[in-house]
BAVEXLO-210681 format. One record per residue: x, y, z of N, C-alpha, C, O in turn; residue number from 1. Coordinates in Angstrom, 1 decimal. Layout:
! residues N
X,Y,Z,X,Y,Z,X,Y,Z,X,Y,Z,NUM .
...
//
This chain:
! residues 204
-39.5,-99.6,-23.2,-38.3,-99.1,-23.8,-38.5,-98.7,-25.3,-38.0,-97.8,-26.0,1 .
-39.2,-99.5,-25.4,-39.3,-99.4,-27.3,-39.8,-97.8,-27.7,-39.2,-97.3,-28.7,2 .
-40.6,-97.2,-27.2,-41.1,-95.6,-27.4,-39.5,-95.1,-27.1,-39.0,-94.5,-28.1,3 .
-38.6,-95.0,-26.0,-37.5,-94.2,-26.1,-36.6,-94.7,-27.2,-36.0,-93.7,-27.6,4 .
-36.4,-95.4,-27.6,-35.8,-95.7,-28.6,-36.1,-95.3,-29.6,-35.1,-95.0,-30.2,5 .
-37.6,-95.1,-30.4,-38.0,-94.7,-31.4,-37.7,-93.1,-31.3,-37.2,-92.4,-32.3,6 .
-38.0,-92.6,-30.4,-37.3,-90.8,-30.1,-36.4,-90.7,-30.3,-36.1,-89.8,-30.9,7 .
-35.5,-91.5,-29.8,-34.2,-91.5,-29.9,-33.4,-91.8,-31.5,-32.3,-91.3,-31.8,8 .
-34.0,-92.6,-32.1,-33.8,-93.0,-33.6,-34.4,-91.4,-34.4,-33.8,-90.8,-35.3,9 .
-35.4,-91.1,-33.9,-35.6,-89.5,-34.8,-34.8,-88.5,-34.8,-34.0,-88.0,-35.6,10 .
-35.0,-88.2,-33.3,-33.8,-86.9,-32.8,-32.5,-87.8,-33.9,-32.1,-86.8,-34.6,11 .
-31.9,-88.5,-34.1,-30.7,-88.8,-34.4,-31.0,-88.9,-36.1,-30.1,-88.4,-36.8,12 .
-31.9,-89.3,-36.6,-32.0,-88.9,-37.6,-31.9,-87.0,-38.3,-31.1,-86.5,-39.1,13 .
-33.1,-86.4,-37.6,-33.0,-84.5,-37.7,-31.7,-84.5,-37.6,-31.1,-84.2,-38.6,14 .
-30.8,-84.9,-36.4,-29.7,-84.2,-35.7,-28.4,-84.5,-37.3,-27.8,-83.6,-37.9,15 .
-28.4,-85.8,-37.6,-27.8,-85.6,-39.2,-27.9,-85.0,-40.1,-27.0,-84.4,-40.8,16 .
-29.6,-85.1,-40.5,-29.7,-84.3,-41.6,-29.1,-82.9,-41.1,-28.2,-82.5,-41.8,17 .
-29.5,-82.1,-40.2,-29.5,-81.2,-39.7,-27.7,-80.7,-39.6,-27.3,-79.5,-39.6,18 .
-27.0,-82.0,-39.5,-25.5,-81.4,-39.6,-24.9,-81.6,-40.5,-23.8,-81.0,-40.5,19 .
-25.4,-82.5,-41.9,-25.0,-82.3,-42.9,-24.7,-80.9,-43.5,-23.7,-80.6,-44.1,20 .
-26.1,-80.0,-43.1,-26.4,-79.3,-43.4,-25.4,-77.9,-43.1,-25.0,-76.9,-43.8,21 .
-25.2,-78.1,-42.0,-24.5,-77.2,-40.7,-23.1,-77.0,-41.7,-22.7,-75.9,-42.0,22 .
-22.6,-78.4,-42.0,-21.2,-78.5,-41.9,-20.8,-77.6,-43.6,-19.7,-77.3,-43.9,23 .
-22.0,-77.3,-44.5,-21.6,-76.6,-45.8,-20.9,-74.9,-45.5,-20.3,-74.2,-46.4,24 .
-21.1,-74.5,-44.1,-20.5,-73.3,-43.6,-18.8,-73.9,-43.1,-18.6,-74.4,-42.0,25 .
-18.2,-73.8,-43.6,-17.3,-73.7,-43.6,-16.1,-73.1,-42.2,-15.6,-72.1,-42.5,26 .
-15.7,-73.5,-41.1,-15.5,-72.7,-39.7,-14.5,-72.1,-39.7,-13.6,-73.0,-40.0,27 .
-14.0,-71.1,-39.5,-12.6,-70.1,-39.4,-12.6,-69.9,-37.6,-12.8,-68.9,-36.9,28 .
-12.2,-71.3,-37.2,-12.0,-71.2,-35.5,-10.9,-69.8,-34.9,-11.2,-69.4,-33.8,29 .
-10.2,-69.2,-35.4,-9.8,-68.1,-35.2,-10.0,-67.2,-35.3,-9.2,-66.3,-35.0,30 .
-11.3,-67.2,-35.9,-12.5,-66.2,-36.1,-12.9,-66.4,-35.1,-12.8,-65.4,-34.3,31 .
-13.5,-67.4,-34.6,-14.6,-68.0,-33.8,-13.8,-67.8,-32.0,-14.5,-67.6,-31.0,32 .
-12.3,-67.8,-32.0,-11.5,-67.6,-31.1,-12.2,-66.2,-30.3,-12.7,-65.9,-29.2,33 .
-11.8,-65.7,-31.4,-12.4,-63.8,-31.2,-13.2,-63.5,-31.0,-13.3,-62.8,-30.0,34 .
-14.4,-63.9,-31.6,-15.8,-63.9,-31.1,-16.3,-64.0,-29.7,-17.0,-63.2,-29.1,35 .
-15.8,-65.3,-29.3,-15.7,-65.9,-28.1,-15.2,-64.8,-27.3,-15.9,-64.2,-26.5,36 .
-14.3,-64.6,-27.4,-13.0,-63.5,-26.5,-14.5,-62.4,-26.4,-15.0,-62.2,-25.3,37 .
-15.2,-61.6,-27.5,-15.9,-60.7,-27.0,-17.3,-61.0,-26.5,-17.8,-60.1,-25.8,38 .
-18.2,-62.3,-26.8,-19.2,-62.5,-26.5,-19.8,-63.5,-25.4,-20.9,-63.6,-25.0,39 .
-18.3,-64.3,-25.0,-18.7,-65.7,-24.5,-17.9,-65.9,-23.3,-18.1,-66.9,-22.6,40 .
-17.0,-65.1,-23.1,-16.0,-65.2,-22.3,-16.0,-65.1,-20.5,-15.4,-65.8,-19.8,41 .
-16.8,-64.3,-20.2,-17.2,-64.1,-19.3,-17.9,-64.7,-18.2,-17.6,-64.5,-17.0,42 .
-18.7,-65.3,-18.6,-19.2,-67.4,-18.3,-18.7,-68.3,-18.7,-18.9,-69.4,-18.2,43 .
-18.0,-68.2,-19.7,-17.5,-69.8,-19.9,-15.8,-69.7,-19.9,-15.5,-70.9,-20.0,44 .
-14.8,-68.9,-19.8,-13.5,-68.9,-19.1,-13.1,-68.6,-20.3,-14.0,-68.9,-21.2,45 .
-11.7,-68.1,-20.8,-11.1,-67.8,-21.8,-11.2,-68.8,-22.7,-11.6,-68.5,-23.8,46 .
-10.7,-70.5,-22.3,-10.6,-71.5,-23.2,-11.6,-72.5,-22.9,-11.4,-73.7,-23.0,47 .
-12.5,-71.9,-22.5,-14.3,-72.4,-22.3,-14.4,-73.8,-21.6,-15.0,-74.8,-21.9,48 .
-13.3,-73.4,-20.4,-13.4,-74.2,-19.3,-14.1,-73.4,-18.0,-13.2,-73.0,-17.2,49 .
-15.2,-73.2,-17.8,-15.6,-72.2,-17.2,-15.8,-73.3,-15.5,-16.1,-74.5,-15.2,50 .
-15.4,-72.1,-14.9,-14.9,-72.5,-13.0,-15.9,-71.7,-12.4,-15.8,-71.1,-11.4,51 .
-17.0,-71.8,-13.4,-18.1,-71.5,-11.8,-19.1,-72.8,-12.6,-19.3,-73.0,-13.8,52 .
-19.8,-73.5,-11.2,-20.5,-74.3,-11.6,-21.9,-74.5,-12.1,-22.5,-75.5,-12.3,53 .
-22.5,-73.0,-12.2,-23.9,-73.2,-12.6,-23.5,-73.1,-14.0,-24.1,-73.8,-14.8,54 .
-22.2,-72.3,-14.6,-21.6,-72.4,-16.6,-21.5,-73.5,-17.0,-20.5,-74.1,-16.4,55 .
-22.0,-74.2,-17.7,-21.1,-75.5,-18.5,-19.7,-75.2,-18.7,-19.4,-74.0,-18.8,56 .
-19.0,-76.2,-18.7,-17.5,-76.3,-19.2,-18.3,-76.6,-21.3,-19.2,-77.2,-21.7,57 .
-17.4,-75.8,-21.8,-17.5,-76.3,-23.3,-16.5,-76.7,-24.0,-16.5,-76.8,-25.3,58 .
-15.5,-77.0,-23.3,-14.1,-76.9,-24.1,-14.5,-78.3,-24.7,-15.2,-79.0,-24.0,59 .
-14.2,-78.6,-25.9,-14.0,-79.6,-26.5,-15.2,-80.7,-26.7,-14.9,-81.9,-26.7,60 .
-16.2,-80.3,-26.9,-17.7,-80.4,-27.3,-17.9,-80.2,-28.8,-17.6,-79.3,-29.5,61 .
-18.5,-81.5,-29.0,-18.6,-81.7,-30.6,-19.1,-80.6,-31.1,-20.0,-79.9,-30.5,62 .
-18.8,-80.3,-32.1,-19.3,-78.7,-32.8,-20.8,-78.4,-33.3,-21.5,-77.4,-33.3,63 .
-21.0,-79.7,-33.7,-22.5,-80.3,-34.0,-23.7,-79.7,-33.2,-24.7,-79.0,-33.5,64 .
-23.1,-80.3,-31.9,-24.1,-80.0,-30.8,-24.3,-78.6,-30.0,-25.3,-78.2,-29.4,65 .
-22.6,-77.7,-30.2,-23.1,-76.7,-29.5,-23.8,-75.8,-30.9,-24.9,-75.2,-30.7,66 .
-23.3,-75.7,-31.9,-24.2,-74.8,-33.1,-26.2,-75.3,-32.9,-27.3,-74.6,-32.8,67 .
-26.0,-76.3,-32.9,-27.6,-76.8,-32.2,-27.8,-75.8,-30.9,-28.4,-74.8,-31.2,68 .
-27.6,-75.8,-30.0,-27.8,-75.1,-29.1,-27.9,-73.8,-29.0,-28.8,-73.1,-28.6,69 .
-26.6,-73.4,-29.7,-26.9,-71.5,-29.8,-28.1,-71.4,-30.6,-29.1,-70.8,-30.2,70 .
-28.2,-72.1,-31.9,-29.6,-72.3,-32.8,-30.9,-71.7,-32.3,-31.8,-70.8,-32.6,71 .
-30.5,-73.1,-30.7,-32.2,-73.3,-30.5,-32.0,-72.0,-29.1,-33.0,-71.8,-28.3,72 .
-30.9,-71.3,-28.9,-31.4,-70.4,-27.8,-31.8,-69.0,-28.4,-32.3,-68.0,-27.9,73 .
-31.3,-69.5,-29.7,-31.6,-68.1,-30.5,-32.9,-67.9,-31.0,-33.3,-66.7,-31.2,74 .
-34.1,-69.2,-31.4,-34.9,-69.3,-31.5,-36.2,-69.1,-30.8,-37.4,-68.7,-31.0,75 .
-35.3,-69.8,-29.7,-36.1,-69.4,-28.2,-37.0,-71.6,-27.9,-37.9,-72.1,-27.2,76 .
-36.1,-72.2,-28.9,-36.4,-73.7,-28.5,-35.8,-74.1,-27.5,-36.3,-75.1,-27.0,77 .
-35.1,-73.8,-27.2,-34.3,-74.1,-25.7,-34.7,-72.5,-24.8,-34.4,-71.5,-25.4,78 .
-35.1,-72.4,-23.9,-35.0,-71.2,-23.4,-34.6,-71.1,-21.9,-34.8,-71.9,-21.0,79 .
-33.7,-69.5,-22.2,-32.8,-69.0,-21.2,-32.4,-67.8,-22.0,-31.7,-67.6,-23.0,80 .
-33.5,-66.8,-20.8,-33.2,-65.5,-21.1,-31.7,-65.1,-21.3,-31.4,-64.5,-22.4,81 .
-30.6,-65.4,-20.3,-29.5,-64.9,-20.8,-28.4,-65.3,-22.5,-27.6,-64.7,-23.2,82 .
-28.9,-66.5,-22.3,-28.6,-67.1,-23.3,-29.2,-66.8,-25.3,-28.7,-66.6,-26.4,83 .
-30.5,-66.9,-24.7,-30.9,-66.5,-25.6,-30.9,-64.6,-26.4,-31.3,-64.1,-27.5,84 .
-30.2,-64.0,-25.5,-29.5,-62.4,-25.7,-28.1,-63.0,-26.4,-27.8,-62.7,-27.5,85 .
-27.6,-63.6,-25.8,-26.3,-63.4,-26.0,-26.1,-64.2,-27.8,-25.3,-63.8,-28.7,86 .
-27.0,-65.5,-27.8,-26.9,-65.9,-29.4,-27.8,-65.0,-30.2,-27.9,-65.4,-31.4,87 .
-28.4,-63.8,-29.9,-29.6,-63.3,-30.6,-28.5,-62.5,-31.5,-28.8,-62.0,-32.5,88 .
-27.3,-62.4,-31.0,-26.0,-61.4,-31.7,-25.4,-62.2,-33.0,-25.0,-61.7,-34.0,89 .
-25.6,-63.8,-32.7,-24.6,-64.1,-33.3,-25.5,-64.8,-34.6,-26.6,-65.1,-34.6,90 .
-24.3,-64.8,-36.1,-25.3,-65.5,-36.8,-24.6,-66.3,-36.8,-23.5,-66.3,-36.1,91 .
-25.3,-67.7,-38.1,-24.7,-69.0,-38.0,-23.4,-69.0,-38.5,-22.8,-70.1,-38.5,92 .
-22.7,-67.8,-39.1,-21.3,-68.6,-39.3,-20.6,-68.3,-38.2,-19.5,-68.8,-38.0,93 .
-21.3,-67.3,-37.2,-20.3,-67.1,-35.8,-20.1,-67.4,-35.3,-19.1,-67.0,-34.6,94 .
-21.7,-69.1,-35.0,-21.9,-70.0,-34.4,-21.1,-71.1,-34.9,-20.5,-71.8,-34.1,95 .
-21.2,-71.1,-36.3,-20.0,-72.2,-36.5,-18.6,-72.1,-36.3,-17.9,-73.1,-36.2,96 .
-17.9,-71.0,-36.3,-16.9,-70.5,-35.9,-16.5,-70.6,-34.5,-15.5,-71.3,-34.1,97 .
-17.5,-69.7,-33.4,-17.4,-70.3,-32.3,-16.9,-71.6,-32.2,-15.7,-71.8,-31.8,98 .
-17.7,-72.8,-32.5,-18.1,-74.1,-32.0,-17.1,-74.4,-32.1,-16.5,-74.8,-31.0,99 .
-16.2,-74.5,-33.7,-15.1,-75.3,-33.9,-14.3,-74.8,-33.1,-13.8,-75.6,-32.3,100 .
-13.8,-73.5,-32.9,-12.8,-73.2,-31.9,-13.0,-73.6,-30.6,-12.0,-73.9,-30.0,101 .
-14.1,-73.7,-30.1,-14.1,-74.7,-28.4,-13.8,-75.9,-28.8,-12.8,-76.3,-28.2,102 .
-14.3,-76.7,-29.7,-14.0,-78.3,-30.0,-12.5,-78.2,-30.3,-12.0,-79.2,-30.8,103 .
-12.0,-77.3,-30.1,-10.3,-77.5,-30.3,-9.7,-77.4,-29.1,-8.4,-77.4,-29.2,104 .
-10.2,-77.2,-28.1,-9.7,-76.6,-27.1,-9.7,-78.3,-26.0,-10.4,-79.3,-26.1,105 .
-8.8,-78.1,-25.3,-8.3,-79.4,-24.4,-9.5,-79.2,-23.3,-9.4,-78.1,-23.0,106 .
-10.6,-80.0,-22.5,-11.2,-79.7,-21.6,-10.5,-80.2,-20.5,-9.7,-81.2,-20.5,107 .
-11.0,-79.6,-19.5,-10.1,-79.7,-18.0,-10.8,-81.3,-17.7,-11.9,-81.7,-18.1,108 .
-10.1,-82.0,-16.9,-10.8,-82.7,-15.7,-11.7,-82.3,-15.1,-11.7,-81.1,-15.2,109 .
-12.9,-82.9,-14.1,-13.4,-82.7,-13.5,-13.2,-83.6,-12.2,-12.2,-84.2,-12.2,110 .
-14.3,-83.9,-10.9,-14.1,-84.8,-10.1,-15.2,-85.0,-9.1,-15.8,-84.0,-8.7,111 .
-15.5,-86.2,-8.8,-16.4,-86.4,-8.0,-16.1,-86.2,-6.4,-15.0,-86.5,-6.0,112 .
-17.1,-85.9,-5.7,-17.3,-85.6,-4.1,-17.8,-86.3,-3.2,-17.7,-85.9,-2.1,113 .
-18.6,-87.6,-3.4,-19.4,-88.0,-2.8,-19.4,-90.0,-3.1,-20.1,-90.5,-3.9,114 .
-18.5,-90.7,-2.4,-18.0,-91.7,-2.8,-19.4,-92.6,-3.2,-19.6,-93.2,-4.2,115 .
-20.4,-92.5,-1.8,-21.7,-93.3,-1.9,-22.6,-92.9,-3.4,-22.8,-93.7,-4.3,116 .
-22.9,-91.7,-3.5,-23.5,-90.9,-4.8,-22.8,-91.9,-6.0,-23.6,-92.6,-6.7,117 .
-21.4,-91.8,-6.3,-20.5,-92.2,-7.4,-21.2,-93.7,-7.8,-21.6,-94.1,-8.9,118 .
-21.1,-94.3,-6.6,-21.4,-96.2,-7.0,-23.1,-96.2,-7.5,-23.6,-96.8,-8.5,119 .
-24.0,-95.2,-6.6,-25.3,-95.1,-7.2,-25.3,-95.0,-9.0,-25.9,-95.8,-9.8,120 .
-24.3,-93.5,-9.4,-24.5,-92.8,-10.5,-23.7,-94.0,-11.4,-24.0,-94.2,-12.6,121 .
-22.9,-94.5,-10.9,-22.2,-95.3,-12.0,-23.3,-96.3,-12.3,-23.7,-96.3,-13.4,122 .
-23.7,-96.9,-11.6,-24.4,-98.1,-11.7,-25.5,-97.6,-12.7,-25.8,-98.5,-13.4,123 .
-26.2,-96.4,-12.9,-27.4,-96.1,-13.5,-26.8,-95.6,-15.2,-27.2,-95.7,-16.3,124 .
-25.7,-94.9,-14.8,-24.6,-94.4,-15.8,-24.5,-95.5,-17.2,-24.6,-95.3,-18.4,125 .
-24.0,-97.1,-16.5,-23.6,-97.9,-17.1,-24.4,-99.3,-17.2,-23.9,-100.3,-17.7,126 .
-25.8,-99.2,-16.5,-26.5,-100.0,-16.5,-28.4,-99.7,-16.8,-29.5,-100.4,-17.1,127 .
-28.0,-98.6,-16.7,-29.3,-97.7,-16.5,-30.5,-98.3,-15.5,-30.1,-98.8,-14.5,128 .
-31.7,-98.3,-15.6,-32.8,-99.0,-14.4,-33.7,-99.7,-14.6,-34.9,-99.4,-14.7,129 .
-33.3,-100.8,-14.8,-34.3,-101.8,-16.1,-36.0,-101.8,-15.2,-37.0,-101.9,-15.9,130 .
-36.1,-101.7,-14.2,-37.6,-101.7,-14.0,-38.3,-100.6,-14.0,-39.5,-100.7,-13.6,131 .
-37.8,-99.5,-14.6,-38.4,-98.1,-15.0,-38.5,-97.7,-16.7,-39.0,-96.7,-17.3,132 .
-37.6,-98.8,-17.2,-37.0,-98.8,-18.5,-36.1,-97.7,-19.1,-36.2,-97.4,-20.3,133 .
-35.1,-97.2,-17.9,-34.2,-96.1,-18.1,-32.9,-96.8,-18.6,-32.4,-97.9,-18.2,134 .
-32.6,-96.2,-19.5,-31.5,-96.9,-20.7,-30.1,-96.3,-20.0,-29.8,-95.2,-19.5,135 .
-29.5,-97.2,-20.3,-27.9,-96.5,-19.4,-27.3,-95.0,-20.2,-27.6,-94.9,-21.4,136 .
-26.9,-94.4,-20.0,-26.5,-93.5,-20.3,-25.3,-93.6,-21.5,-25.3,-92.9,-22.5,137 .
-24.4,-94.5,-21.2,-23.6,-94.8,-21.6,-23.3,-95.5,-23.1,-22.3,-95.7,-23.7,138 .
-24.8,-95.8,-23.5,-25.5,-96.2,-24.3,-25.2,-95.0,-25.6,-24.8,-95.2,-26.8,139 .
-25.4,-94.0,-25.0,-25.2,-92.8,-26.2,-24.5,-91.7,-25.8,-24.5,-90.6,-26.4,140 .
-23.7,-92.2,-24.5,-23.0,-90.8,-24.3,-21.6,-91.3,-24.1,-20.7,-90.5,-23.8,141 .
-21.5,-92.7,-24.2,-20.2,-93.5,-24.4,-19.8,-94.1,-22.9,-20.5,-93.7,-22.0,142 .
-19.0,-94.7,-22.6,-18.3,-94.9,-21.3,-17.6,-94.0,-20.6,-17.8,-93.9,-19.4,143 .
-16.6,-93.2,-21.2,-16.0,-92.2,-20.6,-16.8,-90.8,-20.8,-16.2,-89.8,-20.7,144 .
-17.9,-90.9,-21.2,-18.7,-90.0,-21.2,-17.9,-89.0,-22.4,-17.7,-87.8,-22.4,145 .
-17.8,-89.6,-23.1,-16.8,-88.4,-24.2,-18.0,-87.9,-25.7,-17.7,-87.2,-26.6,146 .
-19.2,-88.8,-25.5,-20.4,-88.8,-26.3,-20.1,-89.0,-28.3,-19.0,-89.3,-28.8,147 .
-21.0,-88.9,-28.6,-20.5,-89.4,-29.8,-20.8,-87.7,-30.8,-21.7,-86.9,-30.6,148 .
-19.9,-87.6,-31.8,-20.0,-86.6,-32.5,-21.4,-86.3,-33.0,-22.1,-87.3,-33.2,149 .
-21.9,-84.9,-33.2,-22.7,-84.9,-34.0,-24.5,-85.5,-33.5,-25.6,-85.2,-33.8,150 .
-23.9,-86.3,-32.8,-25.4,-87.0,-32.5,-25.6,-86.8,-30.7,-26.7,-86.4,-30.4,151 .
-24.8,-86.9,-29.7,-24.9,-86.8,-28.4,-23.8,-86.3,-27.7,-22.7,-86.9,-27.9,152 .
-23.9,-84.9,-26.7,-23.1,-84.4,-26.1,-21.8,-85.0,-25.7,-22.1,-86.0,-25.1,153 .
-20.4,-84.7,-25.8,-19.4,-84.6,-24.1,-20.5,-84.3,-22.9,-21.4,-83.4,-22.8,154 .
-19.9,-85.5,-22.0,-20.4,-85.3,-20.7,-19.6,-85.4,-19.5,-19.9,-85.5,-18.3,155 .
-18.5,-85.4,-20.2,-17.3,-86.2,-18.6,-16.4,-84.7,-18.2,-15.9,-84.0,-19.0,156 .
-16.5,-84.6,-17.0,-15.8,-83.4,-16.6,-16.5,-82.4,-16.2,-16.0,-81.5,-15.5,157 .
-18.1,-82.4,-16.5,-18.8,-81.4,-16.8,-18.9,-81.0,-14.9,-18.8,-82.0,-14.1,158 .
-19.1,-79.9,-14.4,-19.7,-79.4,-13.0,-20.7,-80.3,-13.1,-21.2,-80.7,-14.1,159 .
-21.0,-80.9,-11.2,-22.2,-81.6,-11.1,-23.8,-80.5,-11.0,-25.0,-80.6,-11.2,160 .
-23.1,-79.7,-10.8,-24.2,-78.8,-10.3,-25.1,-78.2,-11.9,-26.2,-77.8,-12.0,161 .
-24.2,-78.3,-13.0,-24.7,-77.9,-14.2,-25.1,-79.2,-14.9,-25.5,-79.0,-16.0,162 .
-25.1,-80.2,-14.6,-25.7,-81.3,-15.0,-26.8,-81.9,-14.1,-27.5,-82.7,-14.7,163 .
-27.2,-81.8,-12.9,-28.4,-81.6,-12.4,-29.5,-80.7,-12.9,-30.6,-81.0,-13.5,164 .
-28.9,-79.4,-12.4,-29.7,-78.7,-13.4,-30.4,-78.9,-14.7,-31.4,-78.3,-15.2,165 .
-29.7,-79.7,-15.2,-29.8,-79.8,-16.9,-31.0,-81.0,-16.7,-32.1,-80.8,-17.2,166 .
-30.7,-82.3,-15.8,-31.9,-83.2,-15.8,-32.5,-82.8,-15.3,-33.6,-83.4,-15.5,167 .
-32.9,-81.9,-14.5,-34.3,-81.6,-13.4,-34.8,-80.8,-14.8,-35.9,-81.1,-15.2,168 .
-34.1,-79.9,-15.5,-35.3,-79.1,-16.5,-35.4,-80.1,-17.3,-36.5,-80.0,-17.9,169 .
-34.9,-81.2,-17.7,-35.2,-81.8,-18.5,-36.7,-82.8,-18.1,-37.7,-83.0,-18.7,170 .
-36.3,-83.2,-16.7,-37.6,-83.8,-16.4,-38.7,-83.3,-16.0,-39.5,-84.1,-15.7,171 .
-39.0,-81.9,-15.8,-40.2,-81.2,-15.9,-40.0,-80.7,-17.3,-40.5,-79.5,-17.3,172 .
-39.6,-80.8,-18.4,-39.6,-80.5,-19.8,-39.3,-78.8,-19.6,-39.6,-78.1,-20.6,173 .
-38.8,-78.2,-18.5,-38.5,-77.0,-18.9,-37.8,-76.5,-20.0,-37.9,-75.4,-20.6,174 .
-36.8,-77.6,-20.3,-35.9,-77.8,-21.0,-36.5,-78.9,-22.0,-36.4,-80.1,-21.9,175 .
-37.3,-78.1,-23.0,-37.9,-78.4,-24.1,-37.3,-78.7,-25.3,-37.8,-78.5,-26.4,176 .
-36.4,-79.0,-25.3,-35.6,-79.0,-27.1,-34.6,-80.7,-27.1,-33.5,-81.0,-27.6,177 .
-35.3,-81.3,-26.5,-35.3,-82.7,-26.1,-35.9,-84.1,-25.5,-35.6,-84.7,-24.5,178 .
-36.8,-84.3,-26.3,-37.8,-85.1,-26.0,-37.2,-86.7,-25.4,-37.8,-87.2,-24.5,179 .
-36.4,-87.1,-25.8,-36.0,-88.2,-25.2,-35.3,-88.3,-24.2,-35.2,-89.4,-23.6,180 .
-34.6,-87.1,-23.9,-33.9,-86.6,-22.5,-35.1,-86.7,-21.5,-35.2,-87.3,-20.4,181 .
-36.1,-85.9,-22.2,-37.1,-85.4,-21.0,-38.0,-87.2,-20.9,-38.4,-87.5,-19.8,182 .
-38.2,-87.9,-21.5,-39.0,-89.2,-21.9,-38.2,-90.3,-20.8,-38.7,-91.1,-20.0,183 .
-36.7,-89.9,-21.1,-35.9,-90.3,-19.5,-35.1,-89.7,-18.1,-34.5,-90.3,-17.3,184 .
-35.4,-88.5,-18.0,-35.0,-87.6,-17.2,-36.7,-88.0,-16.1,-36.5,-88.3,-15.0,185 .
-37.7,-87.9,-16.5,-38.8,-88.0,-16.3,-39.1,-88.6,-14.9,-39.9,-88.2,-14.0,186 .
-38.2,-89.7,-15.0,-38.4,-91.2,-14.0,-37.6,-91.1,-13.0,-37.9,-91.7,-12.0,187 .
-36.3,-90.1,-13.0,-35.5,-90.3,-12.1,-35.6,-89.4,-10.6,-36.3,-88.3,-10.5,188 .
-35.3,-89.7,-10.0,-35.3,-88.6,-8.4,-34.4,-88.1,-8.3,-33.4,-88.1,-8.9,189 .
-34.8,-87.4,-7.1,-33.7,-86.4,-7.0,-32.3,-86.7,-6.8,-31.2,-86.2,-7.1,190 .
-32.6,-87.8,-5.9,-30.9,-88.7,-5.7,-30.4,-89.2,-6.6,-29.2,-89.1,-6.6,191 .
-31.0,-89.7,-7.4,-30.4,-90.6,-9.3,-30.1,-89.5,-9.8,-29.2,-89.8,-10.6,192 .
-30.2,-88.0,-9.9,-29.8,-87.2,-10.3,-28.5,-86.5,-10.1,-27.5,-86.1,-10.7,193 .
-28.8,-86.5,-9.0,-27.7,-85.9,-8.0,-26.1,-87.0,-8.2,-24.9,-86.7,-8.3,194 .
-26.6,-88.3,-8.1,-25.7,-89.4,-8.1,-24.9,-89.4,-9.6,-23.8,-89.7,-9.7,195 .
-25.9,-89.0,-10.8,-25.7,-89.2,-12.2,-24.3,-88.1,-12.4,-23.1,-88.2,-12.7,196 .
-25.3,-86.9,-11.8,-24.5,-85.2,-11.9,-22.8,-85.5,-11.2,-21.9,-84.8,-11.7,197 .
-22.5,-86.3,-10.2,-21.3,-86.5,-9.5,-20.8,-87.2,-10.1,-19.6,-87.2,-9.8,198 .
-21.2,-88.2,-11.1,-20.4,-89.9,-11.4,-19.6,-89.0,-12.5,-18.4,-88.9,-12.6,199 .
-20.8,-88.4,-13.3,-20.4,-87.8,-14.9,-18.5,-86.6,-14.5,-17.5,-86.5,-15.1,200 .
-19.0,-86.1,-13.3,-17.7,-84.6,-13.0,-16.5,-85.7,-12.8,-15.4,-85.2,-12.7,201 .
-16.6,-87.2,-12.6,-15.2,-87.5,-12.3,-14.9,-88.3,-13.6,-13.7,-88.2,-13.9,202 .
-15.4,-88.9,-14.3,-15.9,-89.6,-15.1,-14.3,-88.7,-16.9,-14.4,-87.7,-17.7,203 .
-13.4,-89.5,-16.7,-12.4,-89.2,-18.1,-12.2,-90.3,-18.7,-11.5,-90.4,-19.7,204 .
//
């Protein structure tokens, strides 16, 4: 446990300094409203509750984390060709703009499908796997999955199918711009995943 922990203590260190930093731009979310309307809209739904399931939902996602992300798709530290076009447009105050205007926005519910899956994903959700040394989730992404500002995503509501996806890259490190994700993504199977991905969509 003790090595994830210490990753976990860095990443959260960068991720402050890093938003101290963020937050000296100033956000004009009705700027960022607009932007959205011409650049973002299309995949993620007018009020960035997006209803197809391979899109994240973003409505109401700490602002912290998604300016991190357009960052790192623009960099090419997170990579996804589509993504990485679409922030290559934007600069950081459009990104901060953007952000705050999704983090204002109400995110929809989501819901789980699979009753057996649910008691799996809860159980690992809120207990994690002590003989693998997988830390509960809930640990840093809260109980109702609502995560904590700044330092770890919203997770509750999200499509299961876009949070699978997100651990499987994370545990072949496809999805490189997260070392402690991938440090615990690493250990789980395909069904802990699958179970995680369903608990989190019903999860408010």
């Amino acid at each position: 446990m003790k090595p994830i922990v210490t990753l976990i203590g860095a990443v959260l260190a960068a991720t402050l300094s890093w938003s101290a930093h963020a937050q000296s731009a100033q956000p004009d979310p009705k700027r960022g409203a607009a932007l959205f309307g011409q650049v973002c809209v299309a995949c993620h739904a007018a009020d960035g509750n997006s209803t197809t399931a391979a899109n994240p939902k973003l409505a109401q996602q700490h602002p912290e984390y998604l300016i991190k992300q357009l960052k790192e798709f623009k960099s090419g530290k997170r990579a996804n060709a589509i993504m990485a076009g679409f922030a290559a447009q934007l600069s950081d105050q459009d990104m901060v703009d953007i952000a705050h205007w999704l983090a204002s926005q109400k995110a929809t519910t989501g819901f789980s499908t699979n009753a057996e899956l649910v008691r799996l994903g809860e159980r690992i959700y809120r207990g994690g796997i002590v003989d693998r040394r997988i830390p509960a989730c809930a640990g840093c992404h809260g109980p109702s999955g609502s995560g904590i500002p700044a330092e770890y995503p919203r997770l509750s509501g999200q499509h299961a199918e876009y949070t699978a996806a997100q651990l499987k890259a994370f545990r072949s490190n496809e999805r490189a711009n997260n070392k402690p994700m991938h440090e615990i993504a690493r250990y789980l199977t395909d069904t802990e995943i699958a179970a995680l991905a369903d608990y989190i969509a019903g999860l408010r």
